[in-house]
N, C-alpha and C positions, 0 to 999 in steps of 0.2 A: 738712605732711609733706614731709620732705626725699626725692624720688625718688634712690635710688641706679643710675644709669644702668649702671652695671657686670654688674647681672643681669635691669635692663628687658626685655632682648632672650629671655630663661626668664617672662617675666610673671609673676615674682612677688618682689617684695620686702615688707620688713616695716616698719611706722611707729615709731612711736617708743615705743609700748605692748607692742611686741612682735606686734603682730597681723596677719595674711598678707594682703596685696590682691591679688585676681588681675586681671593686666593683662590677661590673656585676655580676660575678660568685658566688658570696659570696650572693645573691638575694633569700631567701627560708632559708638559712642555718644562718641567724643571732640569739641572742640569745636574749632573753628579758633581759638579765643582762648584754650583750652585747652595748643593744639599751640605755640603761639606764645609763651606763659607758659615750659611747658617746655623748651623747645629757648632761650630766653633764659637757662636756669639751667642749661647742659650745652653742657660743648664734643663731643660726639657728634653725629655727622652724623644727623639723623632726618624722612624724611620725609611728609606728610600725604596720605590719599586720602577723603575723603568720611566721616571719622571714623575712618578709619583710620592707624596708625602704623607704620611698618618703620624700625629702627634699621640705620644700614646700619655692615658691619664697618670697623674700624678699616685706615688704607690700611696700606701695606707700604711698605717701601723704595724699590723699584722705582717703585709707583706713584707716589711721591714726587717722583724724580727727574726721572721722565717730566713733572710735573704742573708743577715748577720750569720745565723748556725749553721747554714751553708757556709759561707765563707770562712769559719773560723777550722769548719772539720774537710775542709780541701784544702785549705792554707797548708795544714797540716802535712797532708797526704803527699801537698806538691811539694814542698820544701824535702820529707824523706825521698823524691825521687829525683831531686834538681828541676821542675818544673814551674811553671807560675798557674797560680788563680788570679783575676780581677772579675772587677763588678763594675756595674751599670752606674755611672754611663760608660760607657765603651763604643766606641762601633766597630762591628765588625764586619770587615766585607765578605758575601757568601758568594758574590762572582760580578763581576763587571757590572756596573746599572743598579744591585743590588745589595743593601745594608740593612742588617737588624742592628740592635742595641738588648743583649740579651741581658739578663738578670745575674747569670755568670758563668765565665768564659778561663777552661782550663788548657796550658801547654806542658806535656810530660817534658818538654825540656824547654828551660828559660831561653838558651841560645836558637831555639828554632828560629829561621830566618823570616816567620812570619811574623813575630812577635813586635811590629813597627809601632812605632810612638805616635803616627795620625789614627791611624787605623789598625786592627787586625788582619791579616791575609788569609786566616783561615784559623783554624783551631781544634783539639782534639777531641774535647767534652764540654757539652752546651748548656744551661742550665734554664729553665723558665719558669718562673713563679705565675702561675695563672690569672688573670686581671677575673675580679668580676664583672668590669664592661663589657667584655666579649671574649670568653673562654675559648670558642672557638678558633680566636688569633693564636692561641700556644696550642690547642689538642689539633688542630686541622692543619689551616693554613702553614704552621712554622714548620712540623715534620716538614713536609715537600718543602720548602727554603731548604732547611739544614742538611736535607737530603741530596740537596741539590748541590748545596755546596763540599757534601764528601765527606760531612764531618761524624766521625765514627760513633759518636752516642750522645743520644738528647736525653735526657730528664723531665719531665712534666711534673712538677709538684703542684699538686691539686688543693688547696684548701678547703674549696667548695667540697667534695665530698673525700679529703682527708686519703688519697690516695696520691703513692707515686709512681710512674709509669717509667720504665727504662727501656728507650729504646735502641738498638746499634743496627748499622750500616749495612746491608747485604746486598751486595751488587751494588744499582743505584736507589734500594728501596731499605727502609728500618724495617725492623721484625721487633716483636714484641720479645725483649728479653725477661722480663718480668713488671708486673704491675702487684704492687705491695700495699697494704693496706695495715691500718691499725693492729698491732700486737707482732708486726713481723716486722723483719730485716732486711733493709736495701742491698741486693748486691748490684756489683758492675763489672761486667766483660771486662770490663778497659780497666779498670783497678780493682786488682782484687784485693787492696789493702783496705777497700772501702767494707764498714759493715755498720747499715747505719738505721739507728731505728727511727721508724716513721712515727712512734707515740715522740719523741723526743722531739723530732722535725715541727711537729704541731702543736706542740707545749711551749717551743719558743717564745 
């Protein structure tokens, strides 16, 4: 059965007999080799929770542009340290059962052993451009994922109120490293080659 990802996100599409499957039901009981099958046959961002599926919406323009000037001022950073950036779609796994598809995903070194061609196995700085569908998916819910998966510093770039928030690793919890706002400069624990201003970030 060909999934039509265009109305995954209503759980229901029809097969090829014409007969209705409801993705609702199937909500808990997906498989990670499942998730993985799927999301190889759709360019829709979609990610995994313990048999669970959230199709995330399609970005915006905006987000776009913002998610470009990211990438072009860590491409940067990564290349002076032998490292890689990529961008979404990606998936990256934050531990067994469990896959985001972040906005953008940094390794200080290219040869890290996590750096696999299905997936990520982990990674060292996270990136997420905030959805206005549900902001609370990057400022709430994502910390505790990324936290969970060990990954030493998240990002929150906020559009909605033009702020960026940096967080890194303590123990198994983030701490507020800084939250930066129009007229200042982003720094980062983890790269201090980074020096990046937030009017720029939003003028994209």
């Amino acid at each position: 059965m060909a999934v039509d990802m265009g109305v995954i996100d209503q759980w229901l599409v029809k097969n090829a007999n014409g007969l209705e499957l409801d993705f609702l039901s199937l909500q808990g009981l997906w498989t990670e080799a499942q998730y993985l099958k799927l999301t190889d046959q759709t360019n829709h961002l979609i990610e995994f929770t313990d048999g669970v599926i959230e199709v995330l919406p399609m970005p915006t323009r905006e987000h776009q542009k913002i998610s470009a000037y990211l990438y072009r001022t860590f491409f940067a950073v990564a290349e002076e340290l032998g490292g890689i950036v990529l961008y979404a779609p990606l998936r990256l796994q934050v531990r067994p059962g469990k896959f985001r598809e972040p906005d953008l995903c940094l390794l200080l070194d290219e040869q890290d052993p996590r750096n696999e061609n299905a997936f990520w196995l982990g990674t060292d700085l996270v990136i997420e451009i905030v959805s206005p569908d549900k902001p609370r998916r990057d400022t709430e819910e994502k910390p505790i994922d990324y936290a969970e998966g060990g990954i030493p510093e998240y990002w929150i770039v906020n559009p909605i109120d033009q702020t960026i928030t940096v967080l890194t690793l303590a123990g198994e919890d983030y701490v507020t490293h800084g939250l930066f706002r129009r007229g200042e400069q982003v720094t980062s624990a983890l790269l201090p080659l980074i020096a990046l201003d937030v009017d720029a970030v939003f003028k994209a």
